[in-house]
KEKOLVEX-392604 format. One record per residue (C-alpha): x, z, y; chain. Coordinates in pm, 1 decimal. Each point is the difference from the previous one (the first is absolute). Layout:
# KEKOLVEX-392604
px->X	pz->Z	py->Y	ch->A
...
END
This chain:
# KEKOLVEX-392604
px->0.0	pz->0.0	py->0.0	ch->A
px->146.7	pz->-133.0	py->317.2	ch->A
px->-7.0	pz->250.9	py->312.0	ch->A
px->-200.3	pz->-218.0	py->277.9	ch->A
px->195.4	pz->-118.9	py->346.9	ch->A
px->-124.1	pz->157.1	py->300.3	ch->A
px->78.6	pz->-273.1	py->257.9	ch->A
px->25.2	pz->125.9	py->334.6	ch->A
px->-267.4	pz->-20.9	py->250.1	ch->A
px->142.3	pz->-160.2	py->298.1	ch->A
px->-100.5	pz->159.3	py->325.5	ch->A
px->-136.7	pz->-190.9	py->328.9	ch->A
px->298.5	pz->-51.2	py->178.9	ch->A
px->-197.4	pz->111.3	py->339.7	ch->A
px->-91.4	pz->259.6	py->-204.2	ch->A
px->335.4	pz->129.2	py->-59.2	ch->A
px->76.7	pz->-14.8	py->381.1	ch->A
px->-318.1	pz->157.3	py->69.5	ch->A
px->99.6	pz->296.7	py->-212.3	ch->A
px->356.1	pz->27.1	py->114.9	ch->A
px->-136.9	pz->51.0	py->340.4	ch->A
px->-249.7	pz->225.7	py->-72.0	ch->A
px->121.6	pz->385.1	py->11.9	ch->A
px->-248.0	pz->171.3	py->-298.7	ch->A
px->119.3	pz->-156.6	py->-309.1	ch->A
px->-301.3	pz->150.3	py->-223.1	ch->A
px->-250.6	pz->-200.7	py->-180.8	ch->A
px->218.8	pz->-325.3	py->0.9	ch->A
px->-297.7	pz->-191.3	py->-263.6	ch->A
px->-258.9	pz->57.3	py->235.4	ch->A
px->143.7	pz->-66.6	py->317.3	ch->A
px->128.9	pz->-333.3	py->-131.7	ch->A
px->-363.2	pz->-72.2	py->-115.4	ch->A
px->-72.4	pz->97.5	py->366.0	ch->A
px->248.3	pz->-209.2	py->129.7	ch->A
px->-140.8	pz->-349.2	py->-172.5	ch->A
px->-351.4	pz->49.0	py->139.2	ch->A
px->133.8	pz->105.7	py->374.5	ch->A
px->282.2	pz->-309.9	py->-8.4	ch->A
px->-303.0	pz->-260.6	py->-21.7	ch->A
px->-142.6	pz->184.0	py->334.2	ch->A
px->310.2	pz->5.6	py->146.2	ch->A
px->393.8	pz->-40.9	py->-0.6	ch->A
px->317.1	pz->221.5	py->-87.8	ch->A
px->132.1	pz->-66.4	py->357.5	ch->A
px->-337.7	pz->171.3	py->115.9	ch->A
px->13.8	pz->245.0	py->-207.7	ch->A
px->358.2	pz->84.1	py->34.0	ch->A
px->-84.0	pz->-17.0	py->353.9	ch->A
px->-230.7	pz->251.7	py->0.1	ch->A
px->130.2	pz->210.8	py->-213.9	ch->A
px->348.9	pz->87.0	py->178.7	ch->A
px->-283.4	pz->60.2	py->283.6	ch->A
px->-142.4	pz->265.1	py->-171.0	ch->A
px->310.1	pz->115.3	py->-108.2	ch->A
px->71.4	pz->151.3	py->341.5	ch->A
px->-324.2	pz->210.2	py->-7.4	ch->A
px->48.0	pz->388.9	py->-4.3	ch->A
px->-240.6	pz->28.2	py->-314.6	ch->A
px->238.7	pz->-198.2	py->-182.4	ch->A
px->305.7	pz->134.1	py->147.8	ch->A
px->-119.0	pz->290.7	py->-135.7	ch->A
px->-28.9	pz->-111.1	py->-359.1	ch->A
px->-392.2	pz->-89.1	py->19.5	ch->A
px->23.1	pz->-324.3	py->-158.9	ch->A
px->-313.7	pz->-139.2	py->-166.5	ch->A
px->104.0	pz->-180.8	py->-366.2	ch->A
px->50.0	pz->-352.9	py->35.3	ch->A
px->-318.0	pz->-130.9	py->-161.1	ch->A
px->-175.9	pz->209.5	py->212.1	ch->A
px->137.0	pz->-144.0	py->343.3	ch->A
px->-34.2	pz->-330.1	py->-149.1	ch->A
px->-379.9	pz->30.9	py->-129.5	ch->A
px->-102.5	pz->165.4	py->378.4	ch->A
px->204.6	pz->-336.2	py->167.5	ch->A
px->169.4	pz->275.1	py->204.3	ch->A
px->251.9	pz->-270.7	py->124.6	ch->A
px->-327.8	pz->-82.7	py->199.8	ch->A
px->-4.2	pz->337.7	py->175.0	ch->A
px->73.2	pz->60.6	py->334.6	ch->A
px->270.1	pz->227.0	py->96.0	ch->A
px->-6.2	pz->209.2	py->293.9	ch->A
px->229.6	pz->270.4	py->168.9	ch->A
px->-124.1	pz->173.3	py->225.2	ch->A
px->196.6	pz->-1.7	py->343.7	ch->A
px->92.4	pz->352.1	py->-41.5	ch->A
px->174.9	pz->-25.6	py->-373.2	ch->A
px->140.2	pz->-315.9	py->34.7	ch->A
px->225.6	pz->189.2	py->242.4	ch->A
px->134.6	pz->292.7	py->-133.3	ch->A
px->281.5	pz->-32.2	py->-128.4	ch->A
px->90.4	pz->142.0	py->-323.3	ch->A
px->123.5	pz->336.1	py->114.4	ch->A
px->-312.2	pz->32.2	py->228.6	ch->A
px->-266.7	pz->-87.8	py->-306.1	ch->A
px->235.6	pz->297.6	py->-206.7	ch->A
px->-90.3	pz->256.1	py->302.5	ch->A
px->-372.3	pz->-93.1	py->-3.1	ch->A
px->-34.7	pz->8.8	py->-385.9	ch->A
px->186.1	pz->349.4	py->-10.5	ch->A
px->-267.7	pz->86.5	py->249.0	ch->A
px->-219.2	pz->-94.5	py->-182.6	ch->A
px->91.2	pz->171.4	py->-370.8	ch->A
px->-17.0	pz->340.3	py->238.2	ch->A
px->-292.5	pz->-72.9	py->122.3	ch->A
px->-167.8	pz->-93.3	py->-389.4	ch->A
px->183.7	pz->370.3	py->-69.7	ch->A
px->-154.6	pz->194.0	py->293.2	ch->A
px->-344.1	pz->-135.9	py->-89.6	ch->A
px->56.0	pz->124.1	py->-355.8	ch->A
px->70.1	pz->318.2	py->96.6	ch->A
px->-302.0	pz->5.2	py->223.8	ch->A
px->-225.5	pz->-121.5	py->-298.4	ch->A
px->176.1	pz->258.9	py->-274.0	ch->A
px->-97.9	pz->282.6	py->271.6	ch->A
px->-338.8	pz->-120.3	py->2.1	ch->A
px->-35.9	pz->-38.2	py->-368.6	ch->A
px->152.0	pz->352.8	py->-52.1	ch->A
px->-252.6	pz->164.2	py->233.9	ch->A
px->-320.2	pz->-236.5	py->65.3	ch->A
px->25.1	pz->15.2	py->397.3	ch->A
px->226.3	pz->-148.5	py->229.8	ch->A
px->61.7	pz->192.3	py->344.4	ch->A
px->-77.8	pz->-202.9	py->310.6	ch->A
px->354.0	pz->-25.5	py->80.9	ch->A
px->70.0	pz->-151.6	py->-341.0	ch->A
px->-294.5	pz->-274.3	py->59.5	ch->A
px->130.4	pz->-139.7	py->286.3	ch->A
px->326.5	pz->-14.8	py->-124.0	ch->A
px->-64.0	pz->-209.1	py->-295.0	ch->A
px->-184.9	pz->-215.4	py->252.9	ch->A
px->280.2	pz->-31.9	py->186.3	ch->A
px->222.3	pz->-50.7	py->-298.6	ch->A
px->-243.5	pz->-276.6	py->-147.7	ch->A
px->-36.0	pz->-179.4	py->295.6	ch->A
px->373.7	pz->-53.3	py->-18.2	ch->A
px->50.9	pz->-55.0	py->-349.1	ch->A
px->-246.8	pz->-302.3	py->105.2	ch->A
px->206.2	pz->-122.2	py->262.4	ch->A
px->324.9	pz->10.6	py->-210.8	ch->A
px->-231.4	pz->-203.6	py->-306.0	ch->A
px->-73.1	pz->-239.9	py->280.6	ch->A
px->346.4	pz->14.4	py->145.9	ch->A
px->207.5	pz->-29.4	py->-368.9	ch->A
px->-246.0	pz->-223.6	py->-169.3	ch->A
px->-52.2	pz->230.4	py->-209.8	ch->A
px->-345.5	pz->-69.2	py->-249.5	ch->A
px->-266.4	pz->254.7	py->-2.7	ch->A
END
């Protein structure tokens, strides 16, 4: 009994560029199945295009990368990308200040919440400081990019 050949499936070269450029390498099968049905709406330039684009984003700076079917299947190459005035200039050290702001702030509301949770009843004085505190946090989100 002879052991049967498995001939090698030869990938879309687009494909392969595709998927060199793309930074998640996880579900490589389905994004390639992805890839056929987006090339016939579009073409790798576009998509390559768009995706160093999106590359400069602070979600995916900060390692929120969607798989690569998924982007594909949602034509996110379509999307628009917009910074707003403020983040697009900070500079690096400036966006580090504001999120280090903003971890305290996520760690002062904590506290705020645990001391509620611990006794049921939150002084005046600790209301309008986590109103104060949120209302910043929400800035910083809006500031940072950051997603709800």
């Amino acid at each position: 009994m002879q052991t049967p050949q498995l001939i090698p499936v030869q990938s879309n070269p687009q494909f392969s560029q595709f998927w060199e450029a793309y930074p998640k390498k996880e579900s490589k099968v389905t994004a390639e199945k992805a890839f056929n049905i987006a090339i016939r709406k579009t073409d790798l330039p576009t998509l390559l295009k768009a995706l160093e684009a999106v590359k400069q984003t602070d979600q995916w700076r900060k390692g929120v990368i969607p798989l690569a079917a998924s982007w594909l299947n949602q034509r996110r190459w379509e999307d628009t990308l917009t910074l707003t005035k403020e983040t697009a200039g900070l500079s690096p050290v400036e966006k580090q200040i504001h999120h280090s702001e903003y971890l305290r702030i996520l760690e002062a509301m904590k506290s705020i919440s645990h001391s509620y949770a611990e006794h049921q009843s939150w002084s005046q004085q600790d209301k309008a400081e986590y109103q104060k505190l949120k209302a910043r946090r929400n800035e910083l989100r809006n500031l940072l990019g950051i997603l709800r």
